[in-house]
OpenMM code with the backbone's topology and positions (N, CA, C; nanometers):
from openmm import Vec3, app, unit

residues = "UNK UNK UNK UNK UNK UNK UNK UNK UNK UNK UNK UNK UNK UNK UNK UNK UNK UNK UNK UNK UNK UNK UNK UNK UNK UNK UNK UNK UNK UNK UNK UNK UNK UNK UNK UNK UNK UNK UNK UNK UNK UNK UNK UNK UNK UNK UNK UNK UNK UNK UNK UNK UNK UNK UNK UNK UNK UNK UNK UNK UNK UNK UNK UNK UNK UNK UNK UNK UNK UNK UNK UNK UNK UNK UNK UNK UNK UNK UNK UNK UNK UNK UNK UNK UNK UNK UNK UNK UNK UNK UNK UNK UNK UNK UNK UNK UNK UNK UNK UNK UNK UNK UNK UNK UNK UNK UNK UNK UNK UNK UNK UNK UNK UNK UNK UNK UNK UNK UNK UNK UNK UNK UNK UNK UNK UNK UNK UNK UNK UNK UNK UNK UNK UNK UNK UNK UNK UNK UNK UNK UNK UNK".split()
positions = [
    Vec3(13.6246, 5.4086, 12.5735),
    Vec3(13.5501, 5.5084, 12.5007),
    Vec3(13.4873, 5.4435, 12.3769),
    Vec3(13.3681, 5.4448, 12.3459),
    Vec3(13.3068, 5.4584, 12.2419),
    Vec3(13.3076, 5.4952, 12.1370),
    Vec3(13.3382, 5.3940, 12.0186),
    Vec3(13.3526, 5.5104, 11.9071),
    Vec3(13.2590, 5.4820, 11.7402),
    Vec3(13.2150, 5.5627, 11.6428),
    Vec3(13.1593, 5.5787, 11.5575),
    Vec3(13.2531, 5.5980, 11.4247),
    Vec3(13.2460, 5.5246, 11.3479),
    Vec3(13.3501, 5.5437, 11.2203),
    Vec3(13.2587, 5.4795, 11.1032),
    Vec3(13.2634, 5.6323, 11.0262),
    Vec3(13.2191, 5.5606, 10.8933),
    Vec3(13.3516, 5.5753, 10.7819),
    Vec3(13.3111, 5.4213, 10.7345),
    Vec3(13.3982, 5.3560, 10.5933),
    Vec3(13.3443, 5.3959, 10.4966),
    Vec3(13.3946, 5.4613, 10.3879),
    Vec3(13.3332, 5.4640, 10.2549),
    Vec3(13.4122, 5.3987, 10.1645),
    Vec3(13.5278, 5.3771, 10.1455),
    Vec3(13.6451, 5.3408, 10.0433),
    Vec3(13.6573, 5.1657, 10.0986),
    Vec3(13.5887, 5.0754, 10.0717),
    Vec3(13.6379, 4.9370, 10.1302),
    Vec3(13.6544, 4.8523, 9.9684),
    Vec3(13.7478, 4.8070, 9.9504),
    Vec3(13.7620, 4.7343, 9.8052),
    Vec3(13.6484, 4.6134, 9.7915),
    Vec3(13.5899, 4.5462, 9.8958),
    Vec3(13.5148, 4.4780, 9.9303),
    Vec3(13.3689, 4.4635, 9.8617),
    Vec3(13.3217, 4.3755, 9.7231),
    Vec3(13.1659, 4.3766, 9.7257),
    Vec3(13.1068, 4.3229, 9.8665),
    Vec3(12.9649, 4.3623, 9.8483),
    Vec3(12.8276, 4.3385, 9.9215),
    Vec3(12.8406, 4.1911, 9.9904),
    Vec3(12.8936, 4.0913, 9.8822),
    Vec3(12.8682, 3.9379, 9.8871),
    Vec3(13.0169, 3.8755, 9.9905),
    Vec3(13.1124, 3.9414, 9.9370),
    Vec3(13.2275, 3.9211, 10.0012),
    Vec3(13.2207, 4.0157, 10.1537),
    Vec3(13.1570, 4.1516, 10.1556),
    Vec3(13.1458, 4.1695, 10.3209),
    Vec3(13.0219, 4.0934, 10.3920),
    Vec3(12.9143, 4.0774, 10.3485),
    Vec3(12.8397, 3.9709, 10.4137),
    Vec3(12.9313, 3.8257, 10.4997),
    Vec3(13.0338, 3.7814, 10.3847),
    Vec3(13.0488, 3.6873, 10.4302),
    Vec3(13.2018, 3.6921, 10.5643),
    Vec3(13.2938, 3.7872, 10.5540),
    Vec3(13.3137, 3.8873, 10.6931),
    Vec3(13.2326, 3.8835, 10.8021),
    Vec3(13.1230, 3.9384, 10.7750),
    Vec3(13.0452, 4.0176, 10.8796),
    Vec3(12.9480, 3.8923, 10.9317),
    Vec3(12.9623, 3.8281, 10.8784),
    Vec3(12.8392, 3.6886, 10.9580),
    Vec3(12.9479, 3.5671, 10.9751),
    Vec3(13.0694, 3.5949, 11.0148),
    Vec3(13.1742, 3.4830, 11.0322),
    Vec3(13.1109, 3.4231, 11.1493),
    Vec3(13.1142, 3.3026, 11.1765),
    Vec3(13.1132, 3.2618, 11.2674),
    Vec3(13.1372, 3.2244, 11.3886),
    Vec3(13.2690, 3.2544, 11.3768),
    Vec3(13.3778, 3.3029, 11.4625),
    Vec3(13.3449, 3.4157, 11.5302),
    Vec3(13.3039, 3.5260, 11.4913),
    Vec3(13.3096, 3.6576, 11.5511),
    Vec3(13.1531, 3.6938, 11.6244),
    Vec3(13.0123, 3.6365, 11.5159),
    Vec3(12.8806, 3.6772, 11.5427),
    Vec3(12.8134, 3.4851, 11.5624),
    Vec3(12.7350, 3.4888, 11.5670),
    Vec3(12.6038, 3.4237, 11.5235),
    Vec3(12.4645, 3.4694, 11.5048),
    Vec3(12.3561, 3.3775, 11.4437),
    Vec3(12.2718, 3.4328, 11.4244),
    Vec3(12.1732, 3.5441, 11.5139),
    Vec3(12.1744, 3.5324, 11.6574),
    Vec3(12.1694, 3.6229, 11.7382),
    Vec3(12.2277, 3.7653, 11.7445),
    Vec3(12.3561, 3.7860, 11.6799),
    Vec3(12.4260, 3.9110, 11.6610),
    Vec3(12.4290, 3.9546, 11.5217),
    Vec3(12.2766, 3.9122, 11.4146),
    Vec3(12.2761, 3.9721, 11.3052),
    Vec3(12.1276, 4.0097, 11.2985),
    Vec3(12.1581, 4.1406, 11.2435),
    Vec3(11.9769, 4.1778, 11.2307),
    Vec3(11.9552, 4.2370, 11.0787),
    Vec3(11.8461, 4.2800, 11.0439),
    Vec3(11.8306, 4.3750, 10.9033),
    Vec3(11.7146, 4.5048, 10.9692),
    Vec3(11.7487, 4.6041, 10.8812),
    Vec3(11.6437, 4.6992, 10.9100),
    Vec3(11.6064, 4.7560, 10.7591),
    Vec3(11.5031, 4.6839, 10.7457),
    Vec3(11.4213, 4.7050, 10.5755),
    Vec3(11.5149, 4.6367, 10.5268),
    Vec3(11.5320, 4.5403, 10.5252),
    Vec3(11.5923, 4.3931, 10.4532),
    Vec3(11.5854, 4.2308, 10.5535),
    Vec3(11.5903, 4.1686, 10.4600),
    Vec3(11.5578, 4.0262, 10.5415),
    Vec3(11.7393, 3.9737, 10.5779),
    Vec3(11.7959, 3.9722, 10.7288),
    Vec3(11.9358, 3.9481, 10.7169),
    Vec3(11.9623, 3.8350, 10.6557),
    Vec3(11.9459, 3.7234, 10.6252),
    Vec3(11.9759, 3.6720, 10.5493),
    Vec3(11.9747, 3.6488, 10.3926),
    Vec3(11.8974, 3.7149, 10.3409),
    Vec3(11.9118, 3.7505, 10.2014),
    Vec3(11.9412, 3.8621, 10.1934),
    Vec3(12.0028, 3.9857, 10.2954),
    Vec3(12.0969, 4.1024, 10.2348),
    Vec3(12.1467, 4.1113, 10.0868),
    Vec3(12.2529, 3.9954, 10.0880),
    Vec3(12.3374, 4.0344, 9.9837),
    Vec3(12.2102, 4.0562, 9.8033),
    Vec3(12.1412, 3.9620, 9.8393),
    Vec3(12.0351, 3.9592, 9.6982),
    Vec3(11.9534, 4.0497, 9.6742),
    Vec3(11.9057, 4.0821, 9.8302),
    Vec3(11.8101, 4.2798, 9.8080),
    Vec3(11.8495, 4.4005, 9.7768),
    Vec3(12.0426, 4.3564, 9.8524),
    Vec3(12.0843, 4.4777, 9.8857),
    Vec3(12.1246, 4.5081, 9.6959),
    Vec3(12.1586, 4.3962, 9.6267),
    Vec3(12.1940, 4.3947, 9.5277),
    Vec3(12.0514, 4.4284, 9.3945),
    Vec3(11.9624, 4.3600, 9.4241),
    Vec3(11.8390, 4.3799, 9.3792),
    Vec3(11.7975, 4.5425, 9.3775),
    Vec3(11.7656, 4.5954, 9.4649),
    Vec3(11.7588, 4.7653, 9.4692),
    Vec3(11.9067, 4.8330, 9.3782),
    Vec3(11.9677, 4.7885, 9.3543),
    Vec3(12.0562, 4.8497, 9.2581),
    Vec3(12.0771, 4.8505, 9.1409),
    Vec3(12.0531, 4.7012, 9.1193),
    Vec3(12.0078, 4.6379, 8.9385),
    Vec3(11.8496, 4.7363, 8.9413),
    Vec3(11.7606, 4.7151, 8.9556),
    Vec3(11.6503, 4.7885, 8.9820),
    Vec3(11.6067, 4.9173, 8.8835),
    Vec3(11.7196, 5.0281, 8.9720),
    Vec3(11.7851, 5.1402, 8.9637),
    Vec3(11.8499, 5.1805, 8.8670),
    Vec3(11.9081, 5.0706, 8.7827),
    Vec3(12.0361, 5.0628, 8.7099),
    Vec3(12.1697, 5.1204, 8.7309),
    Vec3(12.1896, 5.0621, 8.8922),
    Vec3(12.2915, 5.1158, 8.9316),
    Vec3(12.3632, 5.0061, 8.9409),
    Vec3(12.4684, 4.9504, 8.8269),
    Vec3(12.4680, 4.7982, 8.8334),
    Vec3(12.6782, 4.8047, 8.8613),
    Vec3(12.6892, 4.9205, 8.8524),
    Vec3(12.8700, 4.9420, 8.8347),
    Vec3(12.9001, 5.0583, 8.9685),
    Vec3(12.8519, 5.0306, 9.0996),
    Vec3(12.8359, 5.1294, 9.1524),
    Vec3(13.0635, 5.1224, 9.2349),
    Vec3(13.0608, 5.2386, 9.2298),
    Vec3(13.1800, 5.2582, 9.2591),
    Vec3(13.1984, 5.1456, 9.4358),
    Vec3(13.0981, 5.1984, 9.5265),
    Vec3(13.0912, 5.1740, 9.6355),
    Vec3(12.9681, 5.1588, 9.6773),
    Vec3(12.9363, 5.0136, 9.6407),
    Vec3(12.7928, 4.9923, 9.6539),
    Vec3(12.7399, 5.0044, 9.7848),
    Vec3(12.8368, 5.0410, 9.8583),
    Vec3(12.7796, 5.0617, 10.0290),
    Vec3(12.8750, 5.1160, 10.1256),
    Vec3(12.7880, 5.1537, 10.2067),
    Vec3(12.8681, 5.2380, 10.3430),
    Vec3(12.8439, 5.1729, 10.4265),
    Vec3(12.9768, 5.1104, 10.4619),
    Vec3(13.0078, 5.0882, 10.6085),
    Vec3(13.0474, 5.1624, 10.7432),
    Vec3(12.9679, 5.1533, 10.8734),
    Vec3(12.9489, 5.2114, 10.9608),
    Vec3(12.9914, 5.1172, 11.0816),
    Vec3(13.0940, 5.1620, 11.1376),
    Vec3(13.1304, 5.0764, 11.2471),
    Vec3(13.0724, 5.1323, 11.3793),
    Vec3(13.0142, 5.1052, 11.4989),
    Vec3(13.0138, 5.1382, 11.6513),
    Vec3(13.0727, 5.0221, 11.7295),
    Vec3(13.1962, 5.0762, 11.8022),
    Vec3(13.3080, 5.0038, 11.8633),
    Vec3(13.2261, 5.0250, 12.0310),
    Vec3(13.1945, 4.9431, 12.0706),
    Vec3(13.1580, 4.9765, 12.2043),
    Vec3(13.2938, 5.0293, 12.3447),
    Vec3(13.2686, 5.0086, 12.4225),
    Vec3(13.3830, 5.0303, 12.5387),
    Vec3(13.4800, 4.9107, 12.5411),
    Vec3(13.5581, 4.9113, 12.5779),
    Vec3(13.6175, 4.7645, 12.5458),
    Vec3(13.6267, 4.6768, 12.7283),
    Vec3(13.6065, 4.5644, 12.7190),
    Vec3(13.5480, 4.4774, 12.8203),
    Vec3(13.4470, 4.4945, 12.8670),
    Vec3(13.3395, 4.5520, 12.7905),
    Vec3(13.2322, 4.5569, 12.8376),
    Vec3(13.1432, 4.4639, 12.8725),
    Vec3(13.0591, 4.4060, 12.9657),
    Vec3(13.0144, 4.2728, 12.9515),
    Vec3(12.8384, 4.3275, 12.9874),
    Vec3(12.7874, 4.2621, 12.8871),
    Vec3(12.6592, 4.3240, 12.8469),
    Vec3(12.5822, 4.1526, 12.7894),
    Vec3(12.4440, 4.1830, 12.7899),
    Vec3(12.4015, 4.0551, 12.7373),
    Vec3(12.3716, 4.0770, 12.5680),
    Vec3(12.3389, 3.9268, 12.5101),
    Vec3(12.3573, 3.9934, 12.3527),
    Vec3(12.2301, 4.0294, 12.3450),
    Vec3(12.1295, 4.0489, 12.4140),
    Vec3(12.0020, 4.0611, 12.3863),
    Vec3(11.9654, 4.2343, 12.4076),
    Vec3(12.0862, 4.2868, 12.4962),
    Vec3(12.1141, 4.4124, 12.5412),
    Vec3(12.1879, 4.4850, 12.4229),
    Vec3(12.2589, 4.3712, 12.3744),
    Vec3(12.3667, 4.4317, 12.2908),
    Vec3(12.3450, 4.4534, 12.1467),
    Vec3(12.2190, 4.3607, 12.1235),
    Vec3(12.0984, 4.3635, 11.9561),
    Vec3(12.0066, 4.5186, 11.9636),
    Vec3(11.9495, 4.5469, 12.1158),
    Vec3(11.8861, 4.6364, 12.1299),
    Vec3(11.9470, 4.8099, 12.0617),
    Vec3(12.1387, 4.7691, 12.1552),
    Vec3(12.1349, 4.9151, 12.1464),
    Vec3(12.1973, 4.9574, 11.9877),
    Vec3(12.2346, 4.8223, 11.9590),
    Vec3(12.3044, 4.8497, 11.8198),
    Vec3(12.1944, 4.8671, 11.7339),
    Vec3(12.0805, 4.8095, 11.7511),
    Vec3(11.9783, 4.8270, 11.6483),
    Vec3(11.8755, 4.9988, 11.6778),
    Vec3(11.9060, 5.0196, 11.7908),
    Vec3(11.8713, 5.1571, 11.7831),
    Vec3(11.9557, 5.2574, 11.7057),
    Vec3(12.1206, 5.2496, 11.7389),
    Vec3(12.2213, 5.2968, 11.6876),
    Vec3(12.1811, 5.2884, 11.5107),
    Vec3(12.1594, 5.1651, 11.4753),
    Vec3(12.0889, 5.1983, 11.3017),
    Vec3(11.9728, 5.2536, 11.2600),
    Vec3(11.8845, 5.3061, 11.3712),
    Vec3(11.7949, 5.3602, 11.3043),
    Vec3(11.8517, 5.4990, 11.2749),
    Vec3(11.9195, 5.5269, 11.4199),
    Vec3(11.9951, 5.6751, 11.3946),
    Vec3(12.0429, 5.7179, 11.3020),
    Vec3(12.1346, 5.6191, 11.2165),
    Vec3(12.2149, 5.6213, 11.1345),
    Vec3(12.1725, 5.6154, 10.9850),
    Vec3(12.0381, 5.5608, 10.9786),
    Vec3(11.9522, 5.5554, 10.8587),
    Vec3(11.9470, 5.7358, 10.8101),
    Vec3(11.9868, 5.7562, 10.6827),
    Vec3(11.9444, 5.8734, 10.6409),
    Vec3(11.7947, 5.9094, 10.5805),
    Vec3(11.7235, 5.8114, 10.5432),
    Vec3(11.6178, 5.7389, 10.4811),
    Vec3(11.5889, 5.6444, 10.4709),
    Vec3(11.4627, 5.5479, 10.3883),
    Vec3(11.4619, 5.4277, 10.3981),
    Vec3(11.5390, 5.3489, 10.3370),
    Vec3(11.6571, 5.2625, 10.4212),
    Vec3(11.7411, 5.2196, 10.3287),
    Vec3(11.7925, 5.1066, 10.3953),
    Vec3(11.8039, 5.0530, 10.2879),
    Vec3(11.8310, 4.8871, 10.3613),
    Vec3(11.9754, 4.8945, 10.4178),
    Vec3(11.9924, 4.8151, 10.5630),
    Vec3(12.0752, 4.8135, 10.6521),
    Vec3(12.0947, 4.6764, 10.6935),
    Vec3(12.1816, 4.6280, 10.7297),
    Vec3(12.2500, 4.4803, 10.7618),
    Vec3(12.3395, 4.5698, 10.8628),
    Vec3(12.2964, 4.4972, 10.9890),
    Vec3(12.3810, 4.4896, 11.1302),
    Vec3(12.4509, 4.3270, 11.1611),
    Vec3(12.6000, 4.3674, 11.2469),
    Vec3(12.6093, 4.2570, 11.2648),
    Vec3(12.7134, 4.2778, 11.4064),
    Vec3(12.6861, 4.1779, 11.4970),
    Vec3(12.7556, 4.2402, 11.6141),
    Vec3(12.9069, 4.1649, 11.6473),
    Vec3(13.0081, 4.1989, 11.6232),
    Vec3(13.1122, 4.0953, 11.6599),
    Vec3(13.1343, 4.1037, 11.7746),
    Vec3(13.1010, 3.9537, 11.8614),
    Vec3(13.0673, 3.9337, 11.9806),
    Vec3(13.1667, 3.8744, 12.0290),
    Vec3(13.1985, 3.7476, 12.0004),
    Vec3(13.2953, 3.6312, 12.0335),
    Vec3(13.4130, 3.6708, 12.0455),
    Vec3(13.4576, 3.6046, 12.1028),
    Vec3(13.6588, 3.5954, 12.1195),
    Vec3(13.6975, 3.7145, 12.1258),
    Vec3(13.6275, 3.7982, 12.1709),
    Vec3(13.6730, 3.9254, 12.1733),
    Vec3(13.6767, 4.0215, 12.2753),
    Vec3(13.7379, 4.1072, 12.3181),
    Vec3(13.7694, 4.2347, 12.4816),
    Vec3(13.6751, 4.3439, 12.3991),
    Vec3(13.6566, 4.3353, 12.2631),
    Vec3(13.6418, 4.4865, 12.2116),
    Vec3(13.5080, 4.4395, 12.1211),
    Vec3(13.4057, 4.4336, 12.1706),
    Vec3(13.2748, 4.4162, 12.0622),
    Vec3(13.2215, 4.5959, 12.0154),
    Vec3(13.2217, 4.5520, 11.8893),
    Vec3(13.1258, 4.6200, 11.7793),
    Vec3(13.0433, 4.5819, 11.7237),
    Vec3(12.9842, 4.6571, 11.6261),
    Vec3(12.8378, 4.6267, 11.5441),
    Vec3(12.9151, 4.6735, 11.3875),
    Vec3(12.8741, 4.6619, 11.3583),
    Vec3(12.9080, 4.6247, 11.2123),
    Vec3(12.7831, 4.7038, 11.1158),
    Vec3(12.7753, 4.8395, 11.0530),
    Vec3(12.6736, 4.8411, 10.9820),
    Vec3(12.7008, 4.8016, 10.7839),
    Vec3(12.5768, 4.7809, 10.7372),
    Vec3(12.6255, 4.7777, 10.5745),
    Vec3(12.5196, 4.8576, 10.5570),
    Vec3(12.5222, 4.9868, 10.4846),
    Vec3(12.3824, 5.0796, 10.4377),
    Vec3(12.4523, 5.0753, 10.2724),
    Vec3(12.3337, 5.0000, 10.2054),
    Vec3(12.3054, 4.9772, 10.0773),
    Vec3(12.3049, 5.1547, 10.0188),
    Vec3(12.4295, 5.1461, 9.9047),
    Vec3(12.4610, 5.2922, 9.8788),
    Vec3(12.2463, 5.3399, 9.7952),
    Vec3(12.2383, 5.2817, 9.7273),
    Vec3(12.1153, 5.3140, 9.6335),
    Vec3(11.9792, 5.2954, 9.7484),
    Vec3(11.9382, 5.3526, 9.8129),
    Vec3(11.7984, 5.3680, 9.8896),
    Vec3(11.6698, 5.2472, 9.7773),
    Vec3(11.5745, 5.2231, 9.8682),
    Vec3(11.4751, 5.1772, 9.8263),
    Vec3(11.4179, 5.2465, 9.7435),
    Vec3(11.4324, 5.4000, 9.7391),
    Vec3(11.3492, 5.4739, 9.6362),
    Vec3(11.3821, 5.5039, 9.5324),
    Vec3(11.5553, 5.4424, 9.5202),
    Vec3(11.6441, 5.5080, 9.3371),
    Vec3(11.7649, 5.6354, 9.4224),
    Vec3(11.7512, 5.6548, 9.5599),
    Vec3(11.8601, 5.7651, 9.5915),
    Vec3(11.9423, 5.6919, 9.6332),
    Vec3(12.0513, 5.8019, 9.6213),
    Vec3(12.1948, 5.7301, 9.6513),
    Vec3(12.1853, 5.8236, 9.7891),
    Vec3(12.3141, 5.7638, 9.8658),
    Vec3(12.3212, 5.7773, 9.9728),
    Vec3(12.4229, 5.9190, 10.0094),
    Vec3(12.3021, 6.0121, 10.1248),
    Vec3(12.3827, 6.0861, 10.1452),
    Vec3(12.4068, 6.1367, 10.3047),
    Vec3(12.5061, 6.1467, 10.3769),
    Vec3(12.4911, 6.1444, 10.5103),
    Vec3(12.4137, 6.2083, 10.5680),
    Vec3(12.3118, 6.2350, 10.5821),
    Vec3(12.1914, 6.3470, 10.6478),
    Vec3(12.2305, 6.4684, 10.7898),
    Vec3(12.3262, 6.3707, 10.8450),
    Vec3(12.3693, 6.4555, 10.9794),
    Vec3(12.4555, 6.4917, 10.9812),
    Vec3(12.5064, 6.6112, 11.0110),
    Vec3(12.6375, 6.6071, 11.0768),
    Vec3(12.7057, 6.5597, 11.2196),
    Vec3(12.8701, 6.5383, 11.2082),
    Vec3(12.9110, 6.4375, 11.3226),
    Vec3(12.8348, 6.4989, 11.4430),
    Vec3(12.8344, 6.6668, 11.4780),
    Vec3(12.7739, 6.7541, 11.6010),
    Vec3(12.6371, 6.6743, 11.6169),
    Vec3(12.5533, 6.6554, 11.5340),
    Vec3(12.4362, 6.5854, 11.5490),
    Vec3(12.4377, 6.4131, 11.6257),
    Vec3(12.5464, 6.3608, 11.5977),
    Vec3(12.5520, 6.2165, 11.6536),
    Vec3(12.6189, 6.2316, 11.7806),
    Vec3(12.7107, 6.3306, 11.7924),
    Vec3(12.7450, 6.3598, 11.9281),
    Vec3(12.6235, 6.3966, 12.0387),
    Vec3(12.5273, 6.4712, 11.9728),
    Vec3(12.4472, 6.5428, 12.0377),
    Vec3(12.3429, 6.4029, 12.1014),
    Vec3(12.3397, 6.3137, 12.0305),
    Vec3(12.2929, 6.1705, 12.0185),
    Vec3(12.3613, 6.0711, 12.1423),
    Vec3(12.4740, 6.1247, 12.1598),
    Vec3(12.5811, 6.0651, 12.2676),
    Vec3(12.6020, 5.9220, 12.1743),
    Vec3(12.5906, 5.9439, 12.1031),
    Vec3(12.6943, 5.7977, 12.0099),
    Vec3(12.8269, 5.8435, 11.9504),
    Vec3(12.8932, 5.9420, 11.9378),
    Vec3(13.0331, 5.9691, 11.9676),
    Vec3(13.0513, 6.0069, 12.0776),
    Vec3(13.1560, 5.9885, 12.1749),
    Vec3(13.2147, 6.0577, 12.2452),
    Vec3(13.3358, 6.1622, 12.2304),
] * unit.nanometer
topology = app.Topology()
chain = topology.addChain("A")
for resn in residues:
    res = topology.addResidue(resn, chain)
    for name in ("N", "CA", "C"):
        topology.addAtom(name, app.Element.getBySymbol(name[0]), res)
């Protein structure tokens, strides 16, 4: 079964989950994308839109969004960039910078990994737009 979990409480800055989420061990550059951010300079935009803002002490500078796929699923990663990167547009409440990352390797149980930058490109902070009935309705919970 499929599942959808959002993190809000992670003790974790931006710079320290980047470097998690692009282990090498788990992804490579193939299993990382950005949506309205460049993935490899995440941590400096995602941080940049917040200094910006003057949102420089943010409690939880970001929401993390996990999608756990089925477990042994065997899929290609080119299949597996597609559906996770659709899965973030869904998940976008607005325009807001997003860092995907797919943990692929050594693993029975691949997920995607989201980071949604709490402060939006426009000065808003982040607020969940949908309810869970809505992502179900989406068939991304089961």
């Amino acid at each position: 079964m499929s599942i959808l979990k959002f993190v809000d409480r992670t003790p974790k800055t931006i710079s320290q989950m980047y470097t998690y989420l692009t282990d090498p061990e788990k992804t490579d550059i193939g299993g990382i994308f950005g949506i309205g951010i460049n993935p490899r300079m995440a941590v400096e935009e995602m941080n940049f839109a917040q200094l910006v803002y003057y949102r420089d002490k943010l409690e939880h500078p970001y929401i993390q969004i996990i999608f756990s796929f089925d477990k042994n699923l065997v899929l290609s990663l080119a299949t597996l960039r597609k559906i996770c990167m659709e899965i973030g547009y869904v998940l976008m409440p607005d325009e807001r910078q997003v860092l995907g990352t797919i943990h692929y390797k050594e693993t029975n149980h691949i997920h995607c990994h989201y980071i949604l930058n709490y402060v939006g490109i426009q000065g808003n902070l982040y607020r969940q737009k949908y309810s869970v009935k809505y992502y179900k309705g989406k068939r991304l919970i089961t």
